[in-house]
Structure formats: C-alpha cells, structure tokens
KOLBA-285124 format. One record per residue (C-alpha): residue number from 1; residue in one letter; x, y, z. Coordinates in steps of 0.25 Angstrom, whole numbers. Example, Ala and Ser with C-alpha at 12.3 -4.5 7.8 and 13.67 -1.06 7.14 Angstrom:
<atoms>
+------+------+-------+-------+-------+
! resi ! resn !    xx !    yy !    zz !
+------+------+-------+-------+-------+
!    1 !    a !    49 !   -18 !    31 !
!    2 !    s !    55 !    -4 !    29 !
+------+------+-------+-------+-------+
</atoms>
This chain:
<atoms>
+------+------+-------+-------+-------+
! resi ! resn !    xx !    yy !    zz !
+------+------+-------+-------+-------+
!    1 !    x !    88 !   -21 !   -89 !
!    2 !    x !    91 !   -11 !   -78 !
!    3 !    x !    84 !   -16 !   -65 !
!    4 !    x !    84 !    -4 !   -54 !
!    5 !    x !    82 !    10 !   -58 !
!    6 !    x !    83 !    21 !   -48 !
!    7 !    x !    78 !    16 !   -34 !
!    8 !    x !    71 !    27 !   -31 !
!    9 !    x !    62 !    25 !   -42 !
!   10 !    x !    59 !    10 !   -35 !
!   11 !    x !    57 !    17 !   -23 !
!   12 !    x !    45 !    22 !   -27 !
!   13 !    x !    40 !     8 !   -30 !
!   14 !    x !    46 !    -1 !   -20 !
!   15 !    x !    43 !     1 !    -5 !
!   16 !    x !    52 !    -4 !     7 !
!   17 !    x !    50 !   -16 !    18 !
!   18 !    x !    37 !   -24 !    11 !
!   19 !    x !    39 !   -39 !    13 !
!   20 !    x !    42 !   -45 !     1 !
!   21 !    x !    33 !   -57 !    -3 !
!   22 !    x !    38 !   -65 !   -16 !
!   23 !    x !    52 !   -67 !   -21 !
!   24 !    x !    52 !   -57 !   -36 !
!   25 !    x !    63 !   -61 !   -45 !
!   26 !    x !    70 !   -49 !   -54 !
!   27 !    x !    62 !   -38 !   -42 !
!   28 !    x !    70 !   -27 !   -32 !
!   29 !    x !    70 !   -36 !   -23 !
!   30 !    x !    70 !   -27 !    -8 !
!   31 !    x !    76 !   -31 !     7 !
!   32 !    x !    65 !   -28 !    19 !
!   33 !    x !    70 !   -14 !    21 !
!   34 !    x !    67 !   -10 !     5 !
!   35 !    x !    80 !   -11 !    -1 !
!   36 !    x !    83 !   -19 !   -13 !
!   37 !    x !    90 !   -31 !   -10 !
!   38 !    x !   106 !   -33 !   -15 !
!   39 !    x !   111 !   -46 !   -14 !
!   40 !    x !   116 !   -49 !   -26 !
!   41 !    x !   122 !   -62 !   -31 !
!   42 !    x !   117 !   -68 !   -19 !
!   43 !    x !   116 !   -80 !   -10 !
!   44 !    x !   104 !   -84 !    -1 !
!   45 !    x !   105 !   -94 !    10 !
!   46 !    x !    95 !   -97 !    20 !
!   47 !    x !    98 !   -97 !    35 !
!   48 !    x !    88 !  -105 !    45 !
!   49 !    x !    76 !   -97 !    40 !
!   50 !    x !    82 !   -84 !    35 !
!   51 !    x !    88 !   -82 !    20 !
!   52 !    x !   102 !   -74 !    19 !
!   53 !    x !   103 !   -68 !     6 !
!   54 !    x !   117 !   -63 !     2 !
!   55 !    x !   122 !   -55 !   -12 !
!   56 !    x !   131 !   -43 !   -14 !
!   57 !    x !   127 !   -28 !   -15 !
!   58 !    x !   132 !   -22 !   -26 !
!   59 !    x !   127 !    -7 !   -20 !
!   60 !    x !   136 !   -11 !    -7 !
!   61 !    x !   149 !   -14 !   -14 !
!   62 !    x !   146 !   -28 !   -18 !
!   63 !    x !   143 !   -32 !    -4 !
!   64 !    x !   137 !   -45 !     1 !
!   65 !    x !   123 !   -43 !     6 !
!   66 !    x !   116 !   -48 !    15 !
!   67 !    x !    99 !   -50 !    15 !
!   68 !    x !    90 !   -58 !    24 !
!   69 !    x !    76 !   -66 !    21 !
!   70 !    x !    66 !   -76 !    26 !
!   71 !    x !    58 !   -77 !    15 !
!   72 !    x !    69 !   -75 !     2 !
!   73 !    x !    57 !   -63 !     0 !
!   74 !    x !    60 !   -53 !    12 !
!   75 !    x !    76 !   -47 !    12 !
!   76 !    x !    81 !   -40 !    24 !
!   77 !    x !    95 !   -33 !    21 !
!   78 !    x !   104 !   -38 !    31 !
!   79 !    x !   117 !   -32 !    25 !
!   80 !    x !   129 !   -31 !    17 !
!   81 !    x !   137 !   -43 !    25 !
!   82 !    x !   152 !   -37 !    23 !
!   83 !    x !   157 !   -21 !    19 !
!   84 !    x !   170 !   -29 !    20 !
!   85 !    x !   170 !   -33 !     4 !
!   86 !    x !   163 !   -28 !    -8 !
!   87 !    x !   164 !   -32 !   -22 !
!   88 !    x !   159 !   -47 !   -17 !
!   89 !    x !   148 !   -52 !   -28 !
!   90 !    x !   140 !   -64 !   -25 !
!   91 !    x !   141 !   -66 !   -10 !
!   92 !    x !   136 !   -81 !    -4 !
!   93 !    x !   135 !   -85 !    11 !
!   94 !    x !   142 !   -97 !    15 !
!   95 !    x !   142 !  -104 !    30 !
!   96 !    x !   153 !  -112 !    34 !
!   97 !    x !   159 !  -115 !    50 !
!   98 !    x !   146 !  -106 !    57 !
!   99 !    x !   152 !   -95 !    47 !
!  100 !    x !   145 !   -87 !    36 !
!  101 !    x !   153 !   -81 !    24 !
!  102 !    x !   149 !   -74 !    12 !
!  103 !    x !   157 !   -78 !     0 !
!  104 !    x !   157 !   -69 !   -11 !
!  105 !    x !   165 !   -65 !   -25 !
!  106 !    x !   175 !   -53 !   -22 !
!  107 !    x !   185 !   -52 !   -35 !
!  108 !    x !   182 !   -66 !   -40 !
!  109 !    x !   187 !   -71 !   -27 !
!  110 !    x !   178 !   -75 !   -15 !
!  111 !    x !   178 !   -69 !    -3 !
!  112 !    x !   175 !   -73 !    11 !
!  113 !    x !   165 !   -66 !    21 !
!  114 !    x !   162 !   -72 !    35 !
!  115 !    x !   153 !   -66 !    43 !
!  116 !    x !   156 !   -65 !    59 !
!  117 !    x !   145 !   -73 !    64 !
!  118 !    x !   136 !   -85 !    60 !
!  119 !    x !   125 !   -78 !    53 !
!  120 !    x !   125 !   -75 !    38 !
!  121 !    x !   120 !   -62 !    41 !
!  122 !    x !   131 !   -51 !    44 !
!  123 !    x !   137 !   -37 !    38 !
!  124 !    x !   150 !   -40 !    44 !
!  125 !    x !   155 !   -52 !    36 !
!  126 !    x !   171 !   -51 !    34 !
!  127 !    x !   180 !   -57 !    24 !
!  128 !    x !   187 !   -68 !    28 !
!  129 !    x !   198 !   -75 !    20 !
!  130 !    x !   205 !   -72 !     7 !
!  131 !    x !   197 !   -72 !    -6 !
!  132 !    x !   196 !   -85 !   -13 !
!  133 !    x !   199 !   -89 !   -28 !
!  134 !    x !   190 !  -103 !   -32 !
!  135 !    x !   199 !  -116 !   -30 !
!  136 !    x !   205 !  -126 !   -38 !
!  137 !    x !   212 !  -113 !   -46 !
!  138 !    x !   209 !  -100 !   -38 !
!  139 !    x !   198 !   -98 !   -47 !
!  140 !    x !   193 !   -82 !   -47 !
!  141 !    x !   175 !   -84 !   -50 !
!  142 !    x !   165 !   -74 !   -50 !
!  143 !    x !   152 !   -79 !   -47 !
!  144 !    x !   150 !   -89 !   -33 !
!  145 !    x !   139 !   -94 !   -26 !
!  146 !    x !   141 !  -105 !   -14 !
!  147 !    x !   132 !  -117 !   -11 !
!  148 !    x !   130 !  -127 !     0 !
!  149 !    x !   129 !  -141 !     0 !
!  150 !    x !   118 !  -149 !     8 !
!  151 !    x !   131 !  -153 !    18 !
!  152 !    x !   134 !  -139 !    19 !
!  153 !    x !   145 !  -138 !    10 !
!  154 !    x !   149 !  -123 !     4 !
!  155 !    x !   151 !  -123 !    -9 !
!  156 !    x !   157 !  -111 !   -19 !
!  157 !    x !   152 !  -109 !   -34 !
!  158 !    x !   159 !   -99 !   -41 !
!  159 !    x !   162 !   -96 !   -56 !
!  160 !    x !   178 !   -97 !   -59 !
!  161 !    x !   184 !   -88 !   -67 !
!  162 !    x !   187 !  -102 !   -74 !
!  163 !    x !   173 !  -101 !   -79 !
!  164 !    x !   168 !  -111 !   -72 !
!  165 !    x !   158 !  -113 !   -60 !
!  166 !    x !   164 !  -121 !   -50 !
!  167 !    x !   161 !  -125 !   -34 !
!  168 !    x !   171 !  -124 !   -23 !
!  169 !    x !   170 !  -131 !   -10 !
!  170 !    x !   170 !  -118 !     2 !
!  171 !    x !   179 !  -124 !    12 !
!  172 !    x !   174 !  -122 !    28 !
!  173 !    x !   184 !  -114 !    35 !
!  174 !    x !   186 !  -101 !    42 !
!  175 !    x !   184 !   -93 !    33 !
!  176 !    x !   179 !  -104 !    22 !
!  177 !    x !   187 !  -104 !     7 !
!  178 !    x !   184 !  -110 !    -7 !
!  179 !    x !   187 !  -124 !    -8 !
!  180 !    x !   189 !  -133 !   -18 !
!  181 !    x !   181 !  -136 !   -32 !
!  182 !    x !   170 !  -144 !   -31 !
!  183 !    x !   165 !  -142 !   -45 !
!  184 !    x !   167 !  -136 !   -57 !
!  185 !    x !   156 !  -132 !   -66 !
!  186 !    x !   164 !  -130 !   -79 !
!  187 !    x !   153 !  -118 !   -85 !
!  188 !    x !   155 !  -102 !   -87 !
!  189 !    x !   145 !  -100 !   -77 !
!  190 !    x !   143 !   -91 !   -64 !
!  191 !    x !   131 !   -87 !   -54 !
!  192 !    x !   131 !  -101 !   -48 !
!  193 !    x !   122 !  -106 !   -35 !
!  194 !    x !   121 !  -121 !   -32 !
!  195 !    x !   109 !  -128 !   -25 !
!  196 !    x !   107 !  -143 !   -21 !
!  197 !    x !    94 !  -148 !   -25 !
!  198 !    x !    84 !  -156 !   -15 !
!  199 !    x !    89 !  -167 !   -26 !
!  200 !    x !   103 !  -166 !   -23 !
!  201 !    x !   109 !  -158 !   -36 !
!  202 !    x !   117 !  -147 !   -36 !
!  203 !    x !   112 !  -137 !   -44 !
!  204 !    x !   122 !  -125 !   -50 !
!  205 !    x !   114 !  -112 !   -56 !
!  206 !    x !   124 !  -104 !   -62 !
!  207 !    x !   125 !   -90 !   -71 !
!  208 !    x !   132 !   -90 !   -86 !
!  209 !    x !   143 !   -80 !   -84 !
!  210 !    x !   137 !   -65 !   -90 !
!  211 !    x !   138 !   -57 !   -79 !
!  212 !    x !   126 !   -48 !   -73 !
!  213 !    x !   118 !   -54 !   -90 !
!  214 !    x !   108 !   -64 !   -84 !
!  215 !    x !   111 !   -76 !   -91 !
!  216 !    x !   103 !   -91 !   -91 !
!  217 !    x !   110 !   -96 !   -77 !
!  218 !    x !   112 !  -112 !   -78 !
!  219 !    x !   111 !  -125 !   -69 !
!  220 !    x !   122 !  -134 !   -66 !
!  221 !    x !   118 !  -147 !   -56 !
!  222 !    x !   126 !  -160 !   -51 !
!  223 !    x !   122 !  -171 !   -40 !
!  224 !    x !   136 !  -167 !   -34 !
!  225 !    x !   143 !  -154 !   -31 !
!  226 !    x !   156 !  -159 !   -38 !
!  227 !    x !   147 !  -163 !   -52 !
!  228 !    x !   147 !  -166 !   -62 !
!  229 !    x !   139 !  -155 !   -65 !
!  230 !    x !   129 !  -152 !   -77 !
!  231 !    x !   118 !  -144 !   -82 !
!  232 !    x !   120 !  -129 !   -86 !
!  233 !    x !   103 !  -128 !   -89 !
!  234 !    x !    96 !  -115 !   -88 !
!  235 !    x !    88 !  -112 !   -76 !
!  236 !    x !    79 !  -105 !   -83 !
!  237 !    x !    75 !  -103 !   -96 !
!  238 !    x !    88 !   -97 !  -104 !
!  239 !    x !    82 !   -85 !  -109 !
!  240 !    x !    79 !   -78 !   -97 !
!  241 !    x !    93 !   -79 !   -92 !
!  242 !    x !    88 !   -83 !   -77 !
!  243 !    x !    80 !   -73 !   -76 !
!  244 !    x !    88 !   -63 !   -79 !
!  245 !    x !    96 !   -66 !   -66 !
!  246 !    x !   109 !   -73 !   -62 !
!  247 !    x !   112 !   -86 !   -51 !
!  248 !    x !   116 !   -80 !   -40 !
!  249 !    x !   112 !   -92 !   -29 !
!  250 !    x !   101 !  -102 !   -27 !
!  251 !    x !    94 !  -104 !   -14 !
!  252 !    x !    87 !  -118 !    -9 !
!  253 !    x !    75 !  -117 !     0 !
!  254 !    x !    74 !  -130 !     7 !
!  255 !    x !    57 !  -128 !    12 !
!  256 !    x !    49 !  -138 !    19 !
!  257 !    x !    41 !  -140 !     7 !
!  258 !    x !    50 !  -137 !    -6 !
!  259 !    x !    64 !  -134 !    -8 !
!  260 !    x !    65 !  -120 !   -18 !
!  261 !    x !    75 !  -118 !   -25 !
!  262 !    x !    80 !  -105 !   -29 !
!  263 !    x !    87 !   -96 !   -41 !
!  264 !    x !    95 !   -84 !   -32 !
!  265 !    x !    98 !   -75 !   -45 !
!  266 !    x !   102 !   -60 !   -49 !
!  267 !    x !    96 !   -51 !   -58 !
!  268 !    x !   107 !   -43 !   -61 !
!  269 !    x !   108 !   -29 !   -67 !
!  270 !    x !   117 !   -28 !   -79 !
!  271 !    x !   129 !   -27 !   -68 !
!  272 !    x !   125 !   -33 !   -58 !
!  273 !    x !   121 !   -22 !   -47 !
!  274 !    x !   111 !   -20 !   -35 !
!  275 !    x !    99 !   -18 !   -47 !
!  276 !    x !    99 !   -32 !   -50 !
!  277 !    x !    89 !   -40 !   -44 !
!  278 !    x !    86 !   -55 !   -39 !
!  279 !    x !    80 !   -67 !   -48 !
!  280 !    x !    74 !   -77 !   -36 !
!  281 !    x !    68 !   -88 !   -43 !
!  282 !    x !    65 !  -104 !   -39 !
!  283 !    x !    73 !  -115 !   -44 !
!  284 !    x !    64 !  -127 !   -50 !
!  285 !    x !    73 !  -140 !   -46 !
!  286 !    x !    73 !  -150 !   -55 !
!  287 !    x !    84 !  -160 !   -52 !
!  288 !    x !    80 !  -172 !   -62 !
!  289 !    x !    82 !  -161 !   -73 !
!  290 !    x !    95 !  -157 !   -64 !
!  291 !    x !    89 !  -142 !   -69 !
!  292 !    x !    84 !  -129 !   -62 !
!  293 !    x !    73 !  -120 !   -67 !
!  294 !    x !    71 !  -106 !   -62 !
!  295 !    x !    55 !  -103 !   -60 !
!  296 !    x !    52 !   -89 !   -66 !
!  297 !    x !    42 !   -83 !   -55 !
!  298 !    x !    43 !   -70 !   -54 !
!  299 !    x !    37 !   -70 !   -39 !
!  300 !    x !    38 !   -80 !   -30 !
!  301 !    x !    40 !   -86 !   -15 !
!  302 !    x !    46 !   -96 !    -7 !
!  303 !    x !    44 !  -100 !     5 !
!  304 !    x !    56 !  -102 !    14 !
!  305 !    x !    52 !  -113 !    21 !
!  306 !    x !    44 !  -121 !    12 !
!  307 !    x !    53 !  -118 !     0 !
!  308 !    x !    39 !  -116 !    -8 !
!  309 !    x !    41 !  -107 !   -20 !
!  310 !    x !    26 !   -99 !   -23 !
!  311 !    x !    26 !   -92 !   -35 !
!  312 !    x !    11 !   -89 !   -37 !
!  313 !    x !    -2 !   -85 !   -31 !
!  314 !    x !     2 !   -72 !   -26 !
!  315 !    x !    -8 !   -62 !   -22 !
!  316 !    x !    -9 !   -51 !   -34 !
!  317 !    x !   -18 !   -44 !   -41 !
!  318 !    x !   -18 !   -44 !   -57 !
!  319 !    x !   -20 !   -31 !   -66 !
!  320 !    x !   -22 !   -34 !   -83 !
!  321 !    x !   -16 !   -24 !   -91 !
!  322 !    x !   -26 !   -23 !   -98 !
!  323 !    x !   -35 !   -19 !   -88 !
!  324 !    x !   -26 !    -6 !   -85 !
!  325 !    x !   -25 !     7 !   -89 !
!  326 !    x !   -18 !     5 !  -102 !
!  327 !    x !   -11 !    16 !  -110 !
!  328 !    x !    -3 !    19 !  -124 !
!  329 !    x !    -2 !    11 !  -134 !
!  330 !    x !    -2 !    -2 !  -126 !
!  331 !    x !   -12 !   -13 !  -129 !
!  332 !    x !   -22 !   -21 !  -122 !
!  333 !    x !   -24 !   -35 !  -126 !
!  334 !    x !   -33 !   -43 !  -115 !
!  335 !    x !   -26 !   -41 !  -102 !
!  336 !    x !   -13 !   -37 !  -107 !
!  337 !    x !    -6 !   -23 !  -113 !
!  338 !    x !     2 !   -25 !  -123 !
!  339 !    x !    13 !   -13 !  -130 !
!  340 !    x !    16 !    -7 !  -119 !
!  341 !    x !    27 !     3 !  -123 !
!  342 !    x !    32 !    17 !  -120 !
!  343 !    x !    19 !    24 !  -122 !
!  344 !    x !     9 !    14 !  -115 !
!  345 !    x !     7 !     9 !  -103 !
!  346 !    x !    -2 !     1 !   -91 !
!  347 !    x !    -9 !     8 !   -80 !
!  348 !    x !   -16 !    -1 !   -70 !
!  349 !    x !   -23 !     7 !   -61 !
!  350 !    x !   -30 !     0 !   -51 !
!  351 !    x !   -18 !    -8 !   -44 !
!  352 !    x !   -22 !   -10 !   -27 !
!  353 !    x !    -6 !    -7 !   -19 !
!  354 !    x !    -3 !   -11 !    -5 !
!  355 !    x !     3 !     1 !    -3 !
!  356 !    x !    17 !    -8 !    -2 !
!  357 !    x !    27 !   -14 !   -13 !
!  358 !    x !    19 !   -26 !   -20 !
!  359 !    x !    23 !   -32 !   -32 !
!  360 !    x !    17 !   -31 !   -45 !
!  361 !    x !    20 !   -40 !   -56 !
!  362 !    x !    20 !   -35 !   -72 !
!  363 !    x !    16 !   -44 !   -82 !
!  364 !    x !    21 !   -39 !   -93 !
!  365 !    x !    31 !   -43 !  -105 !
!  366 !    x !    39 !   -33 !  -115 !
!  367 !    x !    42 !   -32 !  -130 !
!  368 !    x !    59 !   -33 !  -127 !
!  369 !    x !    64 !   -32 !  -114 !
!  370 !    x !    76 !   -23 !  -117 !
!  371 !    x !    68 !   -13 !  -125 !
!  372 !    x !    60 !    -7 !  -113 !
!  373 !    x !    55 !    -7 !   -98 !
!  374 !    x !    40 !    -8 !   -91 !
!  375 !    x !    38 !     0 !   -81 !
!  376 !    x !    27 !     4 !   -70 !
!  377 !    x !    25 !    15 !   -62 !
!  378 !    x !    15 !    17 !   -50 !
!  379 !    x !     5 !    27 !   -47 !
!  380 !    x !    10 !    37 !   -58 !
!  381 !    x !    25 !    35 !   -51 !
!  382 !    x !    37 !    33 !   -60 !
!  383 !    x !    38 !    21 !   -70 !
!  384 !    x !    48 !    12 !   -67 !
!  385 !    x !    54 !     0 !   -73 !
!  386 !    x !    49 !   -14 !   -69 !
!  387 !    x !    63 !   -17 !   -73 !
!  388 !    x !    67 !    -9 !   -61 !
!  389 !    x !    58 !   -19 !   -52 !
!  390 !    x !    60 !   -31 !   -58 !
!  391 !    x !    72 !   -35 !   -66 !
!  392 !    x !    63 !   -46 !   -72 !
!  393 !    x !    55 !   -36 !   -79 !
!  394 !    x !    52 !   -36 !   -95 !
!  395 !    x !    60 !   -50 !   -95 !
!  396 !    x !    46 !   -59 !   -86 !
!  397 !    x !    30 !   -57 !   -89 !
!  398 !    x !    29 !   -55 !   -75 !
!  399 !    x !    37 !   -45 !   -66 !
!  400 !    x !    33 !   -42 !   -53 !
!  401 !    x !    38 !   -28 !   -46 !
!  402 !    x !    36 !   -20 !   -33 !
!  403 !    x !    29 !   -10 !   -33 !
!  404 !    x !    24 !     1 !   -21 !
!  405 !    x !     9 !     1 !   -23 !
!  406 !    x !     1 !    10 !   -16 !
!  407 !    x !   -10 !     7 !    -7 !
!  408 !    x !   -23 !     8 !   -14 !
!  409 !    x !   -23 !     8 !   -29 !
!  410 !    x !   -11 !     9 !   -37 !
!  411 !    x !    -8 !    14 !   -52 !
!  412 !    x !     3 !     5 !   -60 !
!  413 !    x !     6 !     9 !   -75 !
!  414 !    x !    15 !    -2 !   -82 !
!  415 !    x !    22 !     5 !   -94 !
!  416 !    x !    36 !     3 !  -103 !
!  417 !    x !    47 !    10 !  -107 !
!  418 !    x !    57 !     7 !  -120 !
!  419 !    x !    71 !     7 !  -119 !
!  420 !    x !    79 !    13 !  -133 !
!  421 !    x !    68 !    16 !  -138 !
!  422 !    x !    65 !     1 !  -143 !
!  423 !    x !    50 !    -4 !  -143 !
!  424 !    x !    46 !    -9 !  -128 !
!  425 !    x !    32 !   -13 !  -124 !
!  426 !    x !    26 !   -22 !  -114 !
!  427 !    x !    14 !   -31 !  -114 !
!  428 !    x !     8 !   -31 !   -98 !
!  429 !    x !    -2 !   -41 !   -94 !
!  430 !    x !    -4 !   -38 !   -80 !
!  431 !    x !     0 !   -34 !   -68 !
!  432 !    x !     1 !   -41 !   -54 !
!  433 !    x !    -2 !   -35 !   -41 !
!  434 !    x !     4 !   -44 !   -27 !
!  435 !    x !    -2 !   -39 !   -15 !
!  436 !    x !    13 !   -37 !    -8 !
!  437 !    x !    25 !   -37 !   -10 !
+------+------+-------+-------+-------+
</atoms>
C-alpha cells in the first residue's frame, strides 16, 4: 500500500513545530522544525538524559542521520553525521576508548566512522580503517545491529551471506575492528537487535529474509551470549507480519519504577525509501516463557524516567458515526455506518479544533484491504488517503492521524475510494478527537 503521496497535499493538513505528545506507530512521524523525520534502519541510545536516534536517509544519498529527544516523542534534527560516505544502510553508534563511531553496511562490508570529539553528536564523522568482512571466513552480511553488554562489551550481529545470524566480538582499538565469533545462530534470518532482560536472558528479535515484504519477525534467547540458543517464536501474532514493520533495533529504558522495553521497527514502502514510516511498540517481557510479545497500542507514552508505559486515558472527544451527516448509499446501524463505498460517505460537522495539528483517530474496518483506500478531507479541502497519514491504515480498527484543525468548529467527511474497479466499502464506528498533538 503506497504511504506518502505529494507533500504538498500534507501540507495542507500538517502544520510545523507543535510539541508532540504520544508516540503513534505507522504515522508521519515530524522533527521540531516540521520536517518528517529519516532515520531509517536505526539505532537509539540513550545519553545521561538525552536520547540520540541514528538511521540513514535514503533522500540524502543514504547518509547516516542524526535526531535528538528527551522524550522519544519530540525530534530535533541535528544532522546527516558524514557527507564522506553514502550508500551506508543501517547505521548503529558504538562507544569505545572516549571515542564514538558509527558503524554501518557499505557493499556488505562494514565501515567505520569516528567522530572527532567525545559527543555522539556530530556532521563531521570520518572514515577511519579499511572495510571489514565478518570473521571466522570473511563473511560479507547485509543486515547488522550491535548490542552492549552490562560490563560494557560491544557486540556485532550481522546476517552472513552464509545464511546465518551470527554475533562477533568489536575489539577496542583506535579505530576498533570485528572480532572473533561469539555465536552462530544457524537460521536464514536478518533485522536483528539484542537486549538483556532485568532477568539476565539475552533476547535476539530478528527479520525472516524478504526484503522491504514485512514478514512475522522471530525471537531467539539464551542465559549466555555464546548459547545454546533457542526459540524462533513470533513476537506477535503471525498474521500480521509484525505490524507490518521490520526489526530494526530494541531500546531498554531502565526507570525508576519499571524497566520498558521496546520494539524499534520500520514500516517500509515496497523499496524501502524515505515514505516509509516507524512501528514503535512495547515489549511485554516474559522470561519464564523465555518469549516476547509486541502490545498493539496504536498511541502511547513512556516516561523517560520512570520507564512507565501509558496507553490510555487521553483526553479526547468521541463522534458516533451515526450521529453524523450521512450520505449515499451507506447504512446506519446503532452507532455505526456501514457500506461506505465510492458513492457515500460521513460528514461530521460539529468537530471543536485548536487551530493546531491534533490527532484524530478513525475507528473504522474495510471489506479487503487491497481493494480500496478511506479517505478524509477537511473543511471542503482535498481528500486525501489516511494511508497517506498513517501506514497502519485499513489493516487496525483504529488509526489515529494528524490533522490541522481550525479554531472554532471544523467539518471532516470520511469517504472511500476503490482501486481496479473491485468492490471497497468501509464500516466507521467513530471518530476520536485528542486535544493536542
């Protein structure tokens, strides 16, 4: 499903420098200065109190990028680190010595940034060393990620051409390499990330190998780096391939009242291109099981310091369907509208804007998702795709979406369109309304 059309058309919804206020899986995501944020196939780390988000551009040559938060909800753009390569896919911070690097994936090969000073944050970050192949055999990979043990340790994960995931030592130095195996999964996999629970097991979430095609991503776990290592469970339920997203990295969040856990994914386009979006979502932790479950929330918080995960009780206001202006052929049935097609639609007509971006959420399901699209326009403007908004769109019953309200009172018509002339129709329950964004 196509996830950005014309950014001009979002202009016209999405206003600049709001503060954002929950974390919306499958949405354009925007920095502080209004711009969406490219950091693709990315790595987030957290620095006294400041979170460093790093991912490549594709836009900017396939540069690693760099983002800055203190709340995993507000981005400021900080910069593409290094004009000295491009082409690097999947970049990840690593400290050694009072040095930062950025390691990243250049012709199957890594290769080594360093930047000149003792702060991850930097645009001058420079290549230092010779490309590296994957010990034991000089292994060429595609996917890495890294992961650091509670003594400090770096450690590499990288899918070999072999097939197999496997995790290398990174060996301290000036500049540091890729050491020696530690582990060798033995699985066609890709996409990993690694954590260590508060329990003391190492948990691998990796990718099945099928490219930008989200596919159900797996779990792997073992009481010691060096195995034996088991599991290759779902993380979520296997028919909605992760979300419709990819591993990309996990971040832990170590508060003073609970440790969150949590799933850094990619909703990629079909290739893989600054239109895809990000698929955020807590870990639930269960390490009698040895498994790790995904909670599908479609807003939520955490709280940096506590590490207190808030999904509900935010401040909205609801709209039945069935209480709004309804037109076509479409049908009301208690609070809903069912058969909403091509010819009918959903006028709510008393909705109370901020004159700012809020979100709104769509609750609302669809007769086949590849048959057709909903859309909403505002105050008589042009229809556009919640598709567009939110990649999530037509696959959950509840989507959320920014949208530039007005002050005062606002119109919103909720309508569909088919695709290939096949039969499309959605059935809308309601509609939410947040007061900010």
């Amino acid at each position: 499903m196509k996830l950005l059309g014309t950014f001009a058309l979002l202009s016209s919804l999405l206003t600049t420098a709001l503060a954002v206020s929950f974390i919306v899986p499958g949405a354009v995501w925007t920095d502080t200065s209004g711009a969406k944020i490219q950091a693709h196939g990315g790595h987030v780390i957290k620095v006294g109190s400041t979170f460093y988000w790093l991912g490549h551009s594709t836009t900017a040559g396939v540069r690693p990028n760099i983002y800055t938060s203190t709340d995993l909800m507000n981005w400021s753009h900080f910069g593409i680190a290094s004009n000295a390569v491009s082409a690097m896919y999947r970049p990840k911070f690593v400290s050694s010595g009072g040095k930062w690097y950025i390691w990243g994936q250049i012709n199957r090969e890594v290769v080594t940034l360093v930047a000149p000073g003792s702060t991850p944050l930097s645009t001058a970050y420079t290549v230092t060393g010779s490309p590296q192949l994957i010990p034991p055999s000089a292994r060429s990979f595609s996917d890495m990620g890294v992961f650091v043990d509670d003594n400090g340790s770096n450690y590499l994960l990288t899918s070999a051409d072999s097939n197999n995931l496997q995790v290398n030592n990174i060996n301290a130095g000036n500049p540091i390499t890729v050491g020696s195996r530690v582990a060798d999964i033995g699985a066609s996999i890709e996409g990993p990330g690694m954590f260590k629970s508060n329990g003391g097991v190492y948990y691998l979430v990796v990718s099945q190998k099928t490219g930008y095609r989200a596919d159900p991503n797996k779990v792997y776990w073992a009481t010691s780096l060096t195995g034996s290592w088991q599991g290759g469970t779902d993380i979520a339920p296997d028919s909605v391939n992760t979300y419709n997203s990819q591993n990309s990295a996990e971040l832990v969040i170590k508060g003073s009242s609970a440790t969150a856990y949590i799933f850094l994914g990619d909703a990629w386009d079909a290739n893989g291109t600054d239109a895809s979006n990000y698929e955020w979502l807590p870990i639930t932790v269960s390490d009698s099981a040895h498994t790790l479950t995904l909670q599908n929330l479609a807003m939520w918080t955490v709280n940096p310091n506590t590490g207190v995960v808030t999904s509900n009780g935010f401040a909205n206001s609801t709209f039945h369907a069935a209480d709004a202006i309804v037109g076509g052929s479409a049908v009301v049935t208690k609070r809903a509208v069912h058969n909403i097609n091509s010819s009918s639609n959903v006028t709510f007509t008393n909705i109370v804007g901020r004159g700012e971006k809020q979100w709104i959420s769509f609750e609302y399901t669809v007769s086949n998702v590849t048959a057709g699209e909903a859309h909403v326009s505002v105050n008589g403007g042009a229809p556009v795709k919640l598709s567009e908004l939110n990649s999530r769109a037509g696959h959950y019953s509840t989507v959320p979406v920014a949208l530039m309200l007005e002050k005062g009172t606002n119109t919103l018509t909720f309508g569909t369109s088919s695709t290939d002339g096949e039969d499309f129709a959605a059935h809308l329950e309601s509609i939410r309304v947040f007061d900010k964004y």
